[in-house]
C-alpha positions as CSV (number, residue, x, y, z in Angstrom):
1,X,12.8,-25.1,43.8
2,X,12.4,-21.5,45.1
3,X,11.9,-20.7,48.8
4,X,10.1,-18.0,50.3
5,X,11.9,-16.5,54.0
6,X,10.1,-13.6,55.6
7,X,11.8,-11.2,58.2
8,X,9.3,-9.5,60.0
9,X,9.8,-5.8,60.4
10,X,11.5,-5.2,63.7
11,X,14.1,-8.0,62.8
12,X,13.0,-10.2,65.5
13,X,11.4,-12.8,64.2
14,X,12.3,-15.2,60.4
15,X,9.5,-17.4,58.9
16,X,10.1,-20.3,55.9
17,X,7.2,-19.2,54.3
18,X,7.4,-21.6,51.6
19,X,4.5,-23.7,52.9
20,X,2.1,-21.3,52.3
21,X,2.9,-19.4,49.5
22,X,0.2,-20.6,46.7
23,X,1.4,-18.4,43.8
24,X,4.8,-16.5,43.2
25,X,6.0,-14.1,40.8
26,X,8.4,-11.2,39.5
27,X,9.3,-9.1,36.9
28,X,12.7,-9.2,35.6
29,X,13.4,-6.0,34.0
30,X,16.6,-5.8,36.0
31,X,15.4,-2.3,37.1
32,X,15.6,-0.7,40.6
33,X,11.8,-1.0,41.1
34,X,10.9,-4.3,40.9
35,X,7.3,-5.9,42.1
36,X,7.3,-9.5,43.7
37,X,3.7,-10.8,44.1
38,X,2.8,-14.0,45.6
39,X,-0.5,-15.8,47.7
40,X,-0.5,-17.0,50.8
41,X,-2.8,-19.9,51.8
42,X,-4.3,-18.4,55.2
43,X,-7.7,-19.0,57.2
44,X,-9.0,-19.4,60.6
45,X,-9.8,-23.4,60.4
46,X,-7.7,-25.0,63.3
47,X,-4.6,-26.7,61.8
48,X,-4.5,-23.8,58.9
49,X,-1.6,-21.4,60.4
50,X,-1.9,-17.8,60.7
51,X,-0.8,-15.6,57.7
52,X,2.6,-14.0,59.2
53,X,3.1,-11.0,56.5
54,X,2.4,-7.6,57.4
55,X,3.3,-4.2,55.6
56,X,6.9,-3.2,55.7
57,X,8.3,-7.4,56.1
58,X,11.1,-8.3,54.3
59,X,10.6,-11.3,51.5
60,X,13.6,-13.2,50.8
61,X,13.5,-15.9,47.6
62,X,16.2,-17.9,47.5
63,X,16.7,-20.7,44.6
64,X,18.6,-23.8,46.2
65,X,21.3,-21.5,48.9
66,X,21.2,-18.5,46.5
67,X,19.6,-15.2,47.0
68,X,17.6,-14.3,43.8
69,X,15.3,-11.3,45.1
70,X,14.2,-9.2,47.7
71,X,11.5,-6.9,48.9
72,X,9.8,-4.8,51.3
73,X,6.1,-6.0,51.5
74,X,4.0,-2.9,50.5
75,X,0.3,-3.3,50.1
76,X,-1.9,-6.7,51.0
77,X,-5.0,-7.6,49.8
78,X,-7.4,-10.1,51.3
79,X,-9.8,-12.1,49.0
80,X,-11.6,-15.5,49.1
């Protein structure tokens, strides 16, 4: 089971993520640019949280206590 950690750009602040990430993916070309996409389940009902990403967070996936990837978020889209 993966699990999705988000530092938030000023280092300040580290999210578990893993609640509300709906889809995940990345490429594994083992090349220096790499793209991680994934959803996040967000909305403004009351008990839906907020969506905490912003341009320029760190995304951390870890399988079990391992470190498998890492990324600078660069571009969000929101749809739905």
């Amino acid at each position: 089971m993966f699990t999705v950690k988000l530092i938030k750009n000023d280092g300040s602040t580290m999210f578990d993520i893993t609640p509300l990430v709906d889809k995940l993916s990345w490429d594994s070309d083992l090349s220096l640019k790499s793209v991680i996409e994934f959803s996040v389940i967000w909305g403004d009902a009351k008990y839906i949280p907020y969506n905490p990403v912003d341009v320029g967070d760190l995304v951390l996936i870890y399988n079990q206590e391992i470190e498998v990837n890492r990324g600078i978020v660069v571009t969000q889209n929101k749809s739905g």
